[in-house]
C-alpha positions as CSV (number, residue, x, y, z in Angstrom):
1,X,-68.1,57.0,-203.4
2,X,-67.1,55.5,-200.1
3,X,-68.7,52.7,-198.8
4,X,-70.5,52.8,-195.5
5,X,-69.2,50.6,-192.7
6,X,-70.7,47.6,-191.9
7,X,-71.5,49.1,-188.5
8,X,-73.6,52.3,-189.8
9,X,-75.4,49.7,-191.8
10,X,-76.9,48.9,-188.4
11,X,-77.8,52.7,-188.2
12,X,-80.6,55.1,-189.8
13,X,-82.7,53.8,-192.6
14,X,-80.1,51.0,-193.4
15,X,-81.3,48.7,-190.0
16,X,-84.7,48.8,-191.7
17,X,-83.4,47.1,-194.9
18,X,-82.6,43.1,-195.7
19,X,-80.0,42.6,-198.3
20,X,-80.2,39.1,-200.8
21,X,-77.2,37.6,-202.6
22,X,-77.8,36.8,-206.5
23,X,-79.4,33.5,-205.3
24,X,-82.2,35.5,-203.5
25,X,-80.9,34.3,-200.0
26,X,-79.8,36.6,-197.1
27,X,-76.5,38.4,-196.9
28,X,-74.8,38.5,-194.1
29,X,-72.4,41.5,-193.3
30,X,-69.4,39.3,-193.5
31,X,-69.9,39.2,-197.0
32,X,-70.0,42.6,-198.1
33,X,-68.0,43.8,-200.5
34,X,-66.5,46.8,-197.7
35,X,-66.4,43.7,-195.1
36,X,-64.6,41.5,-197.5
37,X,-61.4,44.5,-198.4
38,X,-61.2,45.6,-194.4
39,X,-60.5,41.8,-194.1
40,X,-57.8,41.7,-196.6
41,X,-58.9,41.3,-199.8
42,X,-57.7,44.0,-202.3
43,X,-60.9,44.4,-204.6
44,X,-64.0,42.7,-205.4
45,X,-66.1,43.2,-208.5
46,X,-69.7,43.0,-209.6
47,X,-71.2,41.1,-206.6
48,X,-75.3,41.3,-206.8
49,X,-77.2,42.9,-203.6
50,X,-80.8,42.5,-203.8
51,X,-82.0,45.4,-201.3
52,X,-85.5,45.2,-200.1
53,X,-86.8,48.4,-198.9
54,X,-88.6,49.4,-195.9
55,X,-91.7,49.7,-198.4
56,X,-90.9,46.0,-199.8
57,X,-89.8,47.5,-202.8
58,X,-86.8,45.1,-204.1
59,X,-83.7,47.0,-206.1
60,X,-80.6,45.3,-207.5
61,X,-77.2,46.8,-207.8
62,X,-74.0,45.9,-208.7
63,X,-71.4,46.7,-206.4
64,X,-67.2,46.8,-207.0
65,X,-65.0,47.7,-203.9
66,X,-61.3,48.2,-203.5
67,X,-58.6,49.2,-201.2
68,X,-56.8,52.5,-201.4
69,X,-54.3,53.4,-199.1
70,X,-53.5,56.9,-200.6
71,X,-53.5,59.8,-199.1
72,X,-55.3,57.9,-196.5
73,X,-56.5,54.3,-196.4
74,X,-59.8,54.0,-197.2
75,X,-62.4,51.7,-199.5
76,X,-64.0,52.9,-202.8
77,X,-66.4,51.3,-204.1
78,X,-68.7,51.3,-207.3
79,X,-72.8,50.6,-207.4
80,X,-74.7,50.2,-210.4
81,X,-78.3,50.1,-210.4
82,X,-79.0,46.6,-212.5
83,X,-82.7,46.3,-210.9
84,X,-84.5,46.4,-214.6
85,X,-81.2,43.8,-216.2
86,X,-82.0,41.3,-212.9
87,X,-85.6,41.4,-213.8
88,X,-85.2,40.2,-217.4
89,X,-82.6,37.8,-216.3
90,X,-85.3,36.5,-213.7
91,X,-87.7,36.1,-216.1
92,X,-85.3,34.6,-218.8
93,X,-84.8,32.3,-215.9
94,X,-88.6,31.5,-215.4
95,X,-88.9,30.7,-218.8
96,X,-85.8,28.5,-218.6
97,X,-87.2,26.7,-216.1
98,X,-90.3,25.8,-217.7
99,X,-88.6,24.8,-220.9
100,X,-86.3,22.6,-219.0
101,X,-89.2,21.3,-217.1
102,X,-91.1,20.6,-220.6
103,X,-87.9,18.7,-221.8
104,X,-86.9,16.6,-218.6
105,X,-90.8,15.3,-218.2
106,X,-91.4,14.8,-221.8
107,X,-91.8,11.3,-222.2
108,X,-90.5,12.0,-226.0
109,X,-86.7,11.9,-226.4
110,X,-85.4,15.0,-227.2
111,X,-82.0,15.9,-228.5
112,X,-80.4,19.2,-230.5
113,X,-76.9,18.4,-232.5
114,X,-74.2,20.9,-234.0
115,X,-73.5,20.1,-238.0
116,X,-70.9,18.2,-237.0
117,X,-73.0,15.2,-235.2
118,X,-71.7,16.6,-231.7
119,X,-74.6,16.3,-229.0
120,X,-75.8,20.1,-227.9
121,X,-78.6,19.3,-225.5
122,X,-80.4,15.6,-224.2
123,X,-83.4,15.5,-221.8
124,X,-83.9,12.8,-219.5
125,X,-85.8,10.4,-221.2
126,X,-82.2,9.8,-222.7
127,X,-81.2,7.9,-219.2
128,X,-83.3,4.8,-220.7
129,X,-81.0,4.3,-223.8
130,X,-78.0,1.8,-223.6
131,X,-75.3,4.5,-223.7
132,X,-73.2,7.1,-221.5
133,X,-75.0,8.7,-218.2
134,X,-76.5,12.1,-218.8
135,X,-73.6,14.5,-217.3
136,X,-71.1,12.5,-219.6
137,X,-73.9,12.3,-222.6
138,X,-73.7,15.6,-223.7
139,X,-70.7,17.3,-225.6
140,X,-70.0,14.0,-227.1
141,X,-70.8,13.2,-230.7
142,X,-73.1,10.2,-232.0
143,X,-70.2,7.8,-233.1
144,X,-68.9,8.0,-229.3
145,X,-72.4,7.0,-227.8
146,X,-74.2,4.6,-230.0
147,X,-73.1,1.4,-231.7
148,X,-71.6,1.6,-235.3
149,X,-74.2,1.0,-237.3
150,X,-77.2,2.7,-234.9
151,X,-75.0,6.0,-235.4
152,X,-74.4,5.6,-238.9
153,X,-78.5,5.4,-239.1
154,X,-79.1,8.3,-236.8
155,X,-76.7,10.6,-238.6
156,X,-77.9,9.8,-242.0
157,X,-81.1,10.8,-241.3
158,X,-80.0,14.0,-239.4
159,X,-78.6,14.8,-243.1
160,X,-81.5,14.2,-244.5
161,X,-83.0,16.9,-242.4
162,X,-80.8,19.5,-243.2
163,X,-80.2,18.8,-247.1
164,X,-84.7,18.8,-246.9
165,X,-84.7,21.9,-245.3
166,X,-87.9,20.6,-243.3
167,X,-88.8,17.9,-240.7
168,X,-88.3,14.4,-242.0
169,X,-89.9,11.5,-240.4
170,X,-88.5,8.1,-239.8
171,X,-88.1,5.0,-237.3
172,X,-84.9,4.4,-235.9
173,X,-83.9,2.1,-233.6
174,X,-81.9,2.3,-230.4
175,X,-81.2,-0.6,-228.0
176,X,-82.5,0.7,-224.2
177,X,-80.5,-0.8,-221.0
178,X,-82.6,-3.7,-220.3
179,X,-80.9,-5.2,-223.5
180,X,-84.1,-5.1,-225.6
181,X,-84.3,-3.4,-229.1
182,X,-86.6,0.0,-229.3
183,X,-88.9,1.1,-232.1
184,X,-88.7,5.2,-232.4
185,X,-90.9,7.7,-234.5
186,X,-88.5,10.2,-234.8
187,X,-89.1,13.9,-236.5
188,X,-85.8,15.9,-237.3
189,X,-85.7,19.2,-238.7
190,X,-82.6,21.7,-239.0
191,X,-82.7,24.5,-236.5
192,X,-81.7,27.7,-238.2
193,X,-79.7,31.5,-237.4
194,X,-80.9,34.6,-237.9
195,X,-78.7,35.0,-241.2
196,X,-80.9,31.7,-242.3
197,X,-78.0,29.4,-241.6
198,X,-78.4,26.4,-239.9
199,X,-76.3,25.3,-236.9
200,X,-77.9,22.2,-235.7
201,X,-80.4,19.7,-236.0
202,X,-83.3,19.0,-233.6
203,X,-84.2,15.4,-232.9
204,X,-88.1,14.2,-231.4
205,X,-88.6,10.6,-231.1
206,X,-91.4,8.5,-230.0
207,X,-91.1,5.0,-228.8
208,X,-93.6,2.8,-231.0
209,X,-92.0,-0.4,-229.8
210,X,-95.3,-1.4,-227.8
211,X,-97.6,0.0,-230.6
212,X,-95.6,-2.4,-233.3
213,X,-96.2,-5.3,-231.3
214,X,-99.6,-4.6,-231.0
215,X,-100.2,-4.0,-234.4
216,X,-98.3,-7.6,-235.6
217,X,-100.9,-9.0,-233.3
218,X,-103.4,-7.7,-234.9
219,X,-102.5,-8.1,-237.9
220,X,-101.7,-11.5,-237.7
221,X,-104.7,-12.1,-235.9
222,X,-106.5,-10.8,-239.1
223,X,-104.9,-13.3,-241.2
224,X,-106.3,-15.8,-239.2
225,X,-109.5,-14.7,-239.6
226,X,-108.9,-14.2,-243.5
227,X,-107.9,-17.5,-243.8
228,X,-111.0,-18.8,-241.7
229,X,-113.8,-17.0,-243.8
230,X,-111.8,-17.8,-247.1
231,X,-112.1,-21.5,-246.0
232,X,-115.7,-21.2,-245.0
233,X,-116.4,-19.7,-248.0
234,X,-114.5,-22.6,-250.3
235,X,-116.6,-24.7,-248.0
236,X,-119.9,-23.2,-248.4
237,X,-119.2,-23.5,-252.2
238,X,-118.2,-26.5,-252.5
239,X,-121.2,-28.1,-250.2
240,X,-123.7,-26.3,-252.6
241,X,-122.0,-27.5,-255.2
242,X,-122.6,-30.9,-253.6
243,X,-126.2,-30.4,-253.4
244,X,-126.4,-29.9,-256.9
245,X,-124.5,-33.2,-257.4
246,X,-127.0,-34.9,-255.4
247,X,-130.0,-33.3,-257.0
248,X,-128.5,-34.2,-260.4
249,X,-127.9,-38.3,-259.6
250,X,-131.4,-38.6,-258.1
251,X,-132.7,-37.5,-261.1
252,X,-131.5,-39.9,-263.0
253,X,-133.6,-42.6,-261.7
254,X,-136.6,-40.5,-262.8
255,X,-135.5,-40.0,-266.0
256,X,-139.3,-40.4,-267.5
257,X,-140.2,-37.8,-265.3
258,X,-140.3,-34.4,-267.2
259,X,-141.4,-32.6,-264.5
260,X,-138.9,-33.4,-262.0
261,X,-136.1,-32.8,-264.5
262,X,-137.3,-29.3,-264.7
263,X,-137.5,-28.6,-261.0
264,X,-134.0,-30.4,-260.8
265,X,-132.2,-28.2,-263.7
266,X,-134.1,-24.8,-262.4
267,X,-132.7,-25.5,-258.7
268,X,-129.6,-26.2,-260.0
269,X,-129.0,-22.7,-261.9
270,X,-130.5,-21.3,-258.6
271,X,-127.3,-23.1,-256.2
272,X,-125.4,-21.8,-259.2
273,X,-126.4,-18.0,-258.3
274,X,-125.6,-18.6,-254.9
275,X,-122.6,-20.2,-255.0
276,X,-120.8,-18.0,-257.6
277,X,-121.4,-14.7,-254.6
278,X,-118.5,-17.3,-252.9
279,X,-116.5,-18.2,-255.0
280,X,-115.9,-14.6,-255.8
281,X,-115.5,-13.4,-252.3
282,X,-113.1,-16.8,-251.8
283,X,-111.0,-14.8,-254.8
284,X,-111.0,-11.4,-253.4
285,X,-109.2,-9.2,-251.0
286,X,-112.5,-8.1,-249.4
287,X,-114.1,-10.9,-247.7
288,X,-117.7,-9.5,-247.3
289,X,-118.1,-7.3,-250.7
290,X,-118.1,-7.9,-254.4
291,X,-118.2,-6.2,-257.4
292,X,-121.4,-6.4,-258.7
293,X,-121.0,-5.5,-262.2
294,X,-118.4,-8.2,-262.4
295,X,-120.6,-10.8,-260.3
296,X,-124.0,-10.5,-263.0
297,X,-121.4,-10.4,-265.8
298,X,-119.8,-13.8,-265.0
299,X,-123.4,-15.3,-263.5
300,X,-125.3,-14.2,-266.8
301,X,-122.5,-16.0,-268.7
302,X,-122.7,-19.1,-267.0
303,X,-126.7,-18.7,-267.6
304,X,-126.6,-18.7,-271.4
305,X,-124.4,-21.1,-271.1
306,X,-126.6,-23.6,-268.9
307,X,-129.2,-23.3,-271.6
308,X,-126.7,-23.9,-275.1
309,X,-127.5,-20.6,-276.9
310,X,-126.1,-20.5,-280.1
311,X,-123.3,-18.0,-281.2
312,X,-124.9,-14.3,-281.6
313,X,-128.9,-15.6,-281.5
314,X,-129.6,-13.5,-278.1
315,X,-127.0,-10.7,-277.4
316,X,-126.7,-9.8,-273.8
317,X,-126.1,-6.1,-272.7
318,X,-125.0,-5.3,-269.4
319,X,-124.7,-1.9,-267.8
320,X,-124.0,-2.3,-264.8
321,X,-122.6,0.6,-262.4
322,X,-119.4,-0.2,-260.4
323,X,-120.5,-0.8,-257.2
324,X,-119.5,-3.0,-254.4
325,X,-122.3,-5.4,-253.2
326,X,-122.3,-7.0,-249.4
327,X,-123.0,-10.5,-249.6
328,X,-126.2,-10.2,-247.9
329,X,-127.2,-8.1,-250.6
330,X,-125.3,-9.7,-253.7
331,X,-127.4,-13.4,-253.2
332,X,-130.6,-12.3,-253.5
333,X,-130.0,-10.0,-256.3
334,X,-128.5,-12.8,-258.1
335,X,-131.0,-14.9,-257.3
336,X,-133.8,-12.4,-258.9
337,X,-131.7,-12.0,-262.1
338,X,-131.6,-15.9,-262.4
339,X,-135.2,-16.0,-262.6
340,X,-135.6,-13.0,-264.5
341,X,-133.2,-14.7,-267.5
342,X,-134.1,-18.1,-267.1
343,X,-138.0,-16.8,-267.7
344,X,-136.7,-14.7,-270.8
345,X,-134.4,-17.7,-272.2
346,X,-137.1,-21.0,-271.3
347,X,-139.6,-18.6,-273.1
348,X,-139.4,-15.7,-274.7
349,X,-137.5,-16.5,-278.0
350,X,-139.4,-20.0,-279.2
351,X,-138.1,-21.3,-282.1
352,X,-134.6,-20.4,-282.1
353,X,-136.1,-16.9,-282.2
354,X,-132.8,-14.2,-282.1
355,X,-133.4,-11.2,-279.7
356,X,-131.6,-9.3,-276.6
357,X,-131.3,-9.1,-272.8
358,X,-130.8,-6.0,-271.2
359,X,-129.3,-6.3,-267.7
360,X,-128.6,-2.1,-266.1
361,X,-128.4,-1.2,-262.7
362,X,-127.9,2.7,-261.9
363,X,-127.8,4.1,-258.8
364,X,-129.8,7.4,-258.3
365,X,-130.8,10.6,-256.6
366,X,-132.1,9.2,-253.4
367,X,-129.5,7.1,-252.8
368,X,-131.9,3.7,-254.2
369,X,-130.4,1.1,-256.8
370,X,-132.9,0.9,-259.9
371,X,-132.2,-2.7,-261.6
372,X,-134.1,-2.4,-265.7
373,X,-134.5,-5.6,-266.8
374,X,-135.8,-6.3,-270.6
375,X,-135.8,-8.6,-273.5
376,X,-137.6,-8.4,-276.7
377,X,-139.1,-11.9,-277.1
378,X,-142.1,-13.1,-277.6
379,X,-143.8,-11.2,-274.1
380,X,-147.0,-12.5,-272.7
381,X,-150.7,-12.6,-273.6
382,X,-152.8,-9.0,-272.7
383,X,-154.4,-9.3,-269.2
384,X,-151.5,-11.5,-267.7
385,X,-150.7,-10.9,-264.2
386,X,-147.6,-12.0,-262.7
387,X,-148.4,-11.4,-259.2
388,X,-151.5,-14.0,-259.6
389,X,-149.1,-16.7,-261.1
390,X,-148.4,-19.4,-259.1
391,X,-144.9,-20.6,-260.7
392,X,-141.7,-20.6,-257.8
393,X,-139.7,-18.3,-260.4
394,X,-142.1,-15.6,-260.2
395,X,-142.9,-16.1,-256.4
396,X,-139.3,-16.1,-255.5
397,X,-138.7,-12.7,-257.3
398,X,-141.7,-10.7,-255.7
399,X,-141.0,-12.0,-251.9
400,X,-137.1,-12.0,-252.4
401,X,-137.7,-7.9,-254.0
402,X,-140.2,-6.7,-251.7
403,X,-139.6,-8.7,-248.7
404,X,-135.9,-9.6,-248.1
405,X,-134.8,-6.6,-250.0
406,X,-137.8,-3.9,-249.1
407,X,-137.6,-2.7,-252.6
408,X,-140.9,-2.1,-254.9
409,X,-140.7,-4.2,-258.2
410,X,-142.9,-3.7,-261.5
411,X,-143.5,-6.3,-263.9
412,X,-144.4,-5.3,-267.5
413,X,-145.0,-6.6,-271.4
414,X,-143.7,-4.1,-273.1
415,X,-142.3,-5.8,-276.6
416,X,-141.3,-8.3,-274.5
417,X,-140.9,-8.5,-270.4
418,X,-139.8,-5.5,-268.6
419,X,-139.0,-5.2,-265.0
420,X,-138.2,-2.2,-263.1
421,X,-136.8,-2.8,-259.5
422,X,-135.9,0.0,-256.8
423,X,-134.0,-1.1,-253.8
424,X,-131.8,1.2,-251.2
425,X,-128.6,1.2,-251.2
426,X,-128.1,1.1,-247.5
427,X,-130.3,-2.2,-247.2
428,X,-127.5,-4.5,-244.5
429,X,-124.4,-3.1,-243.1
430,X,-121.1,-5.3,-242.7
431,X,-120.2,-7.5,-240.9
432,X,-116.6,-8.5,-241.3
């Protein structure tokens, strides 16, 4: 077809149009594709017009001009109609532009790499690292931007990514331009082709640096404490301990006095309850639980030990659930089994009588620990009632169970003593 002059463009229906360039701004007539060949240029191909219509409606063709001179001169030119192509490209632009936008403003560093280690595509957080400017950054390959052994890192775990097949995690670390050392979280995981081939590797990394430090603090601050409440609890031991020493050498200048060498001994086993809870937690990892099935194994040991029982004459059977006890909780349920076996071994089996203790501890339904106490000594006279008695053993396990540990407790002669005691579970929480 021939093109129209620039000066009937001024005429008709044309005057009522506005043409764009490619870049949406106006055309002038000057740069027309007719314009351009009466001014000397021989041809010009595929410029973009953007037409907007007297209705607003916006078209896009292609247009391709050249001179002929034969017969006469003239200018041909070619139009395509490319309205529904530049609408695609527009929006393939659109969404460019908002996963550029995503990339530059992502604090995360984020990088793509060919097979061969060469750098593909860098958003900005990259400016921060000690290495090339951006414009120079990219089309260069990891050995020509980091230090020797930073690449040798970063490319080894790009490897690792593509022989996994999947993301793999790791830290790396990359020195930024202020001269300091970084800590990164980096995921990399092989980008793949249609045919299932992989042609690069994508790179996400998160600088920890600031969380690391923060964390050493912490944690170091936790040793601290650790070493504080292990001290305090050696402390604590030791000082009852020390009680007990004093207890024991002011006795000795009562030594007629019966009486007071019983109050003595029995206070002594009872320090001995309490102070085992710390030595335990001075021991362990946790410093405010214990196992209690490993704490009333070791403190009826050193019980029927305190009172020189002879090889096999009582056997002791514990059944104790694995459970961990708080401290708050652990003492006074020591303290009620002390009394409970110092009652059944001072006298239950008279006589070098032989017999058992039964020590189990379940934990049930209702989320309550039930403590079964037994032994099969001698047991007490018909119509005893232990809450009447006024011995401290006996106080000290009804005010410890029903007060300090809001459990019910029930004291029988069955064949011996029995004792049933229900506590819950959930009694104190922790502390440290």
């Amino acid at each position: 077809m021939l093109e129209i002059s620039p000066e009937n463009l001024l005429k008709g229906e044309y005057k009522k149009r506005k043409y764009l360039k490619s870049d949406f701004s106006e055309m002038n007539f000057d740069e027309f594709p007719s314009t351009r060949i009466r001014k000397g240029e021989n041809a010009v191909h595929n410029v973009e017009i953007g037409i907007i219509k007297e209705n607003n409606e916006l078209i896009w063709t292609e247009v391709s001009a050249v001179a002929c001179s034969f017969p006469h001169w003239r200018v041909v030119i070619v139009t395509n109609d490319i309205t529904e192509r530049k609408k695609r490209e527009i929006e393939l632009q659109k969404e460019h532009s908002k996963l550029q936008a995503i990339l530059d403003y992502s604090p995360a560093l984020i990088s793509i790499k060919d097979l061969d280690g060469n750098i593909l595509l860098a958003n900005r957080s990259f400016a921060v690292l000690d290495a090339p400017p951006l414009n120079e950054f990219i089309g260069k390959n990891v050995f020509d931007v980091f230090q020797k052994e930073v690449a040798e890192k970063l490319w080894s775990n790009d490897l690792a990514a593509l022989e996994n097949g999947s993301p793999v995690y790791s830290e790396e670390v990359v020195m930024h331009k202020d001269g300091n050392w970084h800590t990164y979280l980096t995921v990399k995981f092989p980008i793949f082709l249609q045919n299932n081939q992989p042609f690069g590797i994508c790179a996400i990394s998160n600088d920890i640096t600031e969380r690391i430090q923060n964390e050493n603090k912490i944690l170091q601050s936790l040793r601290e404490k650790e070493i504080l409440i292990k001290e305090l609890y050696h402390r604590t031991r030791n000082t009852l301990q020390l009680i007990g020493g004093i207890l024991r050498l002011q006795s000795a200048d009562f030594q007629d006095n019966a009486e007071l060498k019983k109050l003595v001994d029995e206070t002594e086993k009872r320090i001995i309850a309490i102070s085992l809870v710390h030595q335990m937690l001075y021991k362990k990892q946790n410093l405010s639980q214990i196992s209690i099935k490993e704490y009333i194994h070791d403190l009826s040991v050193l019980i029927m030990e305190s009172f020189n029982i002879a090889n096999n004459r009582i056997s002791l059977h514990v059944n104790i659930v694995e459970q961990s006890f708080l401290l708050d909780t652990a003492v006074p349920f020591g303290l009620i089994i002390n009394e409970l076996m110092t009652n059944s071994l001072k006298y239950g089996f008279p006589d070098n009588r032989s017999g058992n203790i039964s020590i189990n501890l379940i934990l049930n339904d209702s989320g309550n620990y039930i403590l079964q106490y037994s032994d099969n000594g001698v047991g007490i006279s018909e119509g005893f009632d232990f809450r009447k008695q006024n011995t401290l053993g006996l106080k000290l396990i009804y005010s410890i169970a029903e007060i300090q540990m809001k459990g019910n407790i029930l004291m029988e002669s069955k064949e011996g003593i029995t004792c049933t005691f229900e506590f819950p579970k959930t009694l104190y929480k922790a502390r440290v």
